[in-house]
N, C-alpha and C positions, 0 to 999 in steps of 0.2 A: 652568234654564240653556239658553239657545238659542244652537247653530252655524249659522253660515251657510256655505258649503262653493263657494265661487265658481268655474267651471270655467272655464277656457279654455282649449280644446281645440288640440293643437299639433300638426298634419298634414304640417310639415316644419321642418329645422333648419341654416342655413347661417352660415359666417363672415363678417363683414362688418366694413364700416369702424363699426361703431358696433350697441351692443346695442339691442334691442329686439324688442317682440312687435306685428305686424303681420298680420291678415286669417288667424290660424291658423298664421301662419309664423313661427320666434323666429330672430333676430339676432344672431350670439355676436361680441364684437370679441373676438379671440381673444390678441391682446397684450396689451389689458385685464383682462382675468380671470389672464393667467399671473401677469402683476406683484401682483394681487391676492392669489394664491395663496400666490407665492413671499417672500412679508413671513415667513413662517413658519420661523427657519434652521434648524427638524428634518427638513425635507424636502428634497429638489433634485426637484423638476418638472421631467418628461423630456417630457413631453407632453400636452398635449387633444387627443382625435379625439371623432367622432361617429361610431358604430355603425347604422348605418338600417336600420328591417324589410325583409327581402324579400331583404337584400345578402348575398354569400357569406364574411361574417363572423363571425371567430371570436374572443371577446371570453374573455382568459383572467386567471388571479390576481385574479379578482374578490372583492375582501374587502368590499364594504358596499355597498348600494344603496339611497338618497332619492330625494324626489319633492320639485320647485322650489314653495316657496310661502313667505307671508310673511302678514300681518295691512294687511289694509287698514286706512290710518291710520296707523301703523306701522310703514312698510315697513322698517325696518333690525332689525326683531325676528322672530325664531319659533325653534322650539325652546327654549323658556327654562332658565335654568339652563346649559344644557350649549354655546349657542353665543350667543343674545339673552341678554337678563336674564331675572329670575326674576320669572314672574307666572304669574298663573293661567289654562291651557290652556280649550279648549272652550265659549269664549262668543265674541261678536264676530262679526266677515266675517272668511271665508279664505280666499288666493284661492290657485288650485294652475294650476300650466301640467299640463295635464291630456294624459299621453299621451308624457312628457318624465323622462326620470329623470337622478340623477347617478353614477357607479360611481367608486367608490375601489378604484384598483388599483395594487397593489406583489409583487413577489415577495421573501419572506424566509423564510427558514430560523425556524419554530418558528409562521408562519402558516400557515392553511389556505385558500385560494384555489379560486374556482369558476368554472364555463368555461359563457359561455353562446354559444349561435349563434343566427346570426339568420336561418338557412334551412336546411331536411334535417332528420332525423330528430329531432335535440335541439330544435330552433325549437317544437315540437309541446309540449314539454313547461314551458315556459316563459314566463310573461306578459312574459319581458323581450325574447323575439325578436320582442314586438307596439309594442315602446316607442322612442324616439327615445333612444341613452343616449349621454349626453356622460360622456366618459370618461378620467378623470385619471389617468395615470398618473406614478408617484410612489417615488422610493425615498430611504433614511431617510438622512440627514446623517451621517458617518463616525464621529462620536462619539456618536449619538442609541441608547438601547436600546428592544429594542422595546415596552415600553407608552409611552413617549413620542411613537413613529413611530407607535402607534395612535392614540391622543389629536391628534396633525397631522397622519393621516389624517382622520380624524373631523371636524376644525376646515375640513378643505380641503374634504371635502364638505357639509358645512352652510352655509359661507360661498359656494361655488357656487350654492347652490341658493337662497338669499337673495339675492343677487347679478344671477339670471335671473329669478327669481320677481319681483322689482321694476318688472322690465317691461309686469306687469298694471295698476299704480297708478291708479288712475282711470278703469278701461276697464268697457267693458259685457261680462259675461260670458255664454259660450255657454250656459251652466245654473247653476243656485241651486241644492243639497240645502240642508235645514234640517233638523238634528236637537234633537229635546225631550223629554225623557220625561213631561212634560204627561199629564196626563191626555185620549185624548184621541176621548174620549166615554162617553155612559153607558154600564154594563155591564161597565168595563173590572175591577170588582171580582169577579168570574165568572169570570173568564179565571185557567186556572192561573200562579201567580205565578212566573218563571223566573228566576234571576241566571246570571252565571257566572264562574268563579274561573280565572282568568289567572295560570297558575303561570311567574315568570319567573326566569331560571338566573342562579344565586349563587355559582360559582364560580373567584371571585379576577380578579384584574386579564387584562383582555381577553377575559373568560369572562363577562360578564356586561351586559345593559343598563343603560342611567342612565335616571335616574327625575326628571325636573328639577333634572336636573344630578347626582344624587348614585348613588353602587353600590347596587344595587339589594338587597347582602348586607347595605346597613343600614338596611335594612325590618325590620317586619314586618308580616302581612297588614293590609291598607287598603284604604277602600272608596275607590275613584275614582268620578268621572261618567263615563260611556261618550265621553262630547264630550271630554273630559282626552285620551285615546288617541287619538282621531283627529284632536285636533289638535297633535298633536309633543309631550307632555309626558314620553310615553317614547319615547328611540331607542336602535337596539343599537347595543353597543357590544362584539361580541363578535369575534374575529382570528382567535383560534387555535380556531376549532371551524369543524366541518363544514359546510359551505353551507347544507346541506339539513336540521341540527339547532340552526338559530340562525334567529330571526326578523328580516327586515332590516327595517330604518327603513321602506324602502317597504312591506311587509307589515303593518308596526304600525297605517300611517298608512290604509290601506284594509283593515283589520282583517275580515276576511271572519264572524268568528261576531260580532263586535257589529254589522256591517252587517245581519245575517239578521234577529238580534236586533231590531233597528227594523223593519225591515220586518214581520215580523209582530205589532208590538207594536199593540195594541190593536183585533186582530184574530184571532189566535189564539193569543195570550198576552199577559200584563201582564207587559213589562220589567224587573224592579228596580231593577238595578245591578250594580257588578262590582266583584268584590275582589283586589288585585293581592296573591302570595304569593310569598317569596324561595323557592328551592330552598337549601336547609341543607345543610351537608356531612354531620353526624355523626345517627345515626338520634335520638337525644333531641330535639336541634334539628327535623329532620321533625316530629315527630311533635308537638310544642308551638305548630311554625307551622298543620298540620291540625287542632288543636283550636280555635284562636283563628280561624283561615276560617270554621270550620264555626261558629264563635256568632258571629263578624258577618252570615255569610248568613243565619242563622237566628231571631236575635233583634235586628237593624239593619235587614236588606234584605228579614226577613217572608217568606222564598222557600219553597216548595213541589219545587222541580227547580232542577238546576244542572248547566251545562254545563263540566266541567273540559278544560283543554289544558297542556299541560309544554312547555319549553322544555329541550332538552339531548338528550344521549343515555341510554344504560340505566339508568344510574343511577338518570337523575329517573323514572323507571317507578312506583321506589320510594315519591316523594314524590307520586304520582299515586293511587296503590294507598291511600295514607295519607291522602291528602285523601280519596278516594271512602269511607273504609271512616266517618271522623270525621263527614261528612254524611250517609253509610246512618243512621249509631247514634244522629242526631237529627232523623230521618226524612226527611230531606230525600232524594228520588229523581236519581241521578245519571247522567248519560251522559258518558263522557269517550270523549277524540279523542287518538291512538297509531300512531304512524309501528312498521311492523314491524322483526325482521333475523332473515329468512330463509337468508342465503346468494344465490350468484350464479341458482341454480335453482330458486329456492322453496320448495325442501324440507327447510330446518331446524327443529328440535324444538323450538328454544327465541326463537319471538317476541320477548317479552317478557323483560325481565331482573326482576319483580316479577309478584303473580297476585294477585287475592281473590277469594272465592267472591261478594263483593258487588257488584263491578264485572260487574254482567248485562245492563248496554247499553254497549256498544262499537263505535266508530267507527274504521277503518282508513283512513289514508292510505298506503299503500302501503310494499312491500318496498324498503328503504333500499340494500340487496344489489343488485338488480336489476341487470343488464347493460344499457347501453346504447352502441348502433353508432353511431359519428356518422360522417358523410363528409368527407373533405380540404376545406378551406377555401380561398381565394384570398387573404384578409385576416387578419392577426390583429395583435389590437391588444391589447396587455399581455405581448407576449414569446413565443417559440416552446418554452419549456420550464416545469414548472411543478413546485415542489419536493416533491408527493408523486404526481407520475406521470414513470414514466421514459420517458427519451427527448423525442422531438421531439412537441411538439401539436399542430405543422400539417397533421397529414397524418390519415390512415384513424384511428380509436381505437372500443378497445369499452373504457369505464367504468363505474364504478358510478353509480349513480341519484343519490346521494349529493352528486355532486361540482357538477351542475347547480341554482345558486339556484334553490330551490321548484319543483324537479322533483319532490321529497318536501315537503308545507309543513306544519307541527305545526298551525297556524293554519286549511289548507283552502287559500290563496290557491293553488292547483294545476290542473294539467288534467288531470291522473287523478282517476278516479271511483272507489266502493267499487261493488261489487254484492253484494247481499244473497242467500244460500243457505235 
């Protein structure tokens, strides 16, 4: 299966009498897109702005973050299942407004909302204070509850981003990726054979992503193609969880350990493949889903090493600890990747809500606790108050690490680094 990954590169964003993408610059008609939005009667649309790097913007109640693209040929389809129809992701051209994201944002009681800036100290810790983010704000219809208000938030940023992504159609793009797990040259049967098992969180309605369209709790483990992922086959679909313990659409979609994955593929390792696992709620369920990964990666995808990542908080530890222990016990060599919770000073005892003596390669993405200062803003776009920090957000704040999209990212997509003792 071959992707083709079309870039065009977006270095600025303004509204105009008419959409389109011109010379690096997109066009939003900005009374077009509302009317397009507002077809939807679970929501009332208060507004689109645009967030620009560099400005002194504070970007708050951010529940979901995509990237504008669509299928050349195509163009009224992507994401199948959950907003196009349902076909199969990861073959074809793709063409992404590169450098341009979409933010669904609402404030409600029982969501969890995350605050990005786009200069000071938080800007530092987040790829979104480097991105152009068009940004809907949105709150739910007075009879709508909220997995409905998620599901037309959800539709309002898919269909956004379909919507501007359209403006590529037929244009030359600034670069081409192409992904293949081809073989691709001799020798590559030499090379330690890697997969890696992509654990995605399965707890209940707005607690979990969609998987071409469906909850991802009525899985069970399955071997995707790496090209499935990175081209919209899963997005999240998660409200009521922490910023920084949900993977957003845009982090699925430039998936940092399957980008590495190609990248050394058939140079310092032979790729396999990836097996996407639900997170189970009751420990029998774990532990049924880690036996059935561990014999797809081991007798399907032929692996020798496998890179695991959890989706959630302590809980999944649990299911992380269980997959690594199901692939030790059939020899397959594991590294998993583990956001910590230290406390606001680093000094708590208990990391990890799960431990195994087998899990002997460990990757830290950072203390979830962490304090961080940000400074007073001039701008803020999604409301000056936000339902689990008190008081006013425009002004001075020390927060948790937590609360900034992929300031922590279970995935890597971050600008904190680990250092090794």
């Amino acid at each position: 299966m071959k992707l083709e990954i079309q870039n065009f590169k977006v270095i600025d964003i303004k509204f105009d009498d008419r959409t389109r993408y011109l010379n690096g610059s997109l066009f939003i008609n900005k009374k077009e897109l509302v009317n397009l939005i507002s077809k939807d009667s679970r929501i009332k649309l208060l507004d689109i702005q645009i967030a620009y790097p560099g400005s002194k913007t504070r970007i708050t109640n951010v529940l979901e973050i995509s990237e504008p693209r669509i299928k050349e040929g195509n163009e009224n389809e992507y994401y199948p299942g959950i907003y196009g129809k349902l076909f199969r992701a990861g073959h074809g051209k793709t063409n992404v407004l590169k450098g341009a994201t979409v933010f669904e944002i609402g404030k409600q009681n029982g969501f969890y909302g995350g605050l990005v800036d786009m200069m000071g100290e938080g800007a530092f810790l987040t790829p979104y204070s480097k991105t152009y983010n068009i940004c809907l704000v949105m709150e739910p219809a007075s009879d709508t509850n909220l997995v409905e208000y998620g599901l037309a938030l959800k539709r309002a940023g898919l269909k956004t981003s379909v919507y501007l992504a359209k403006t590529t159609s037929g244009l030359i793009p600034d670069e081409v990726e192409v992904f293949e797990l081809n073989s691709p040259g001799e020798g590559i049967d030499e090379l330690p054979k890697i997969g890696y098992l992509f654990q995605l969180h399965s707890h209940g309605d707005s607690r979990e992503p969609f998987i071409y369209g469906d909850n991802s709790r009525r899985y069970y483990p399955t071997i995707l193609h790496p090209n499935e992922i990175l081209d919209g086959a899963i997005v999240c679909g998660h409200y009521n969880i922490s910023p920084s313990l949900k993977n957003t659409t845009y982090t699925l979609l430039n998936h940092p350990v399957i980008l590495d994955l190609y990248r050394m593929h058939g140079k310092e390792l032979n790729f396999k493949g990836v097996v996407i696992a639900p997170e189970p709620t009751s420990l029998t369920e774990i532990k049924r889903t880690a036996m059935m990964s561990a014999n797809l990666l081991k007798h399907f995808l032929h692996v020798e090493g496998v890179i695991i990542t959890k989706e959630g908080g302590g809980h999944t530890d649990v299911d992380l600890m269980e997959n690594c222990e199901a692939c030790e016990q059939m020899g397959i060599k594991t590294v998993l990747i583990d956001n910590e919770w230290l406390g606001p000073d680093g000094m708590g005892e208990l990391p990890l809500l799960a431990v195994s003596q087998m899990a002997d390669a460990m990757i830290s993405v950072g203390n979830i606790d962490d304090l961080v200062h940000l400074p007073p803003m001039d701008q803020i776009i999604g409301g000056d108050t936000m339902p689990d920090i008190q008081g006013n957000v425009s002004g001075e704040l020390n927060l948790p690490l937590r609360f900034i999209p992929n300031g922590i990212s279970q995935l890597g997509l971050t600008y904190l680094t680990t250092q090794g003792y």
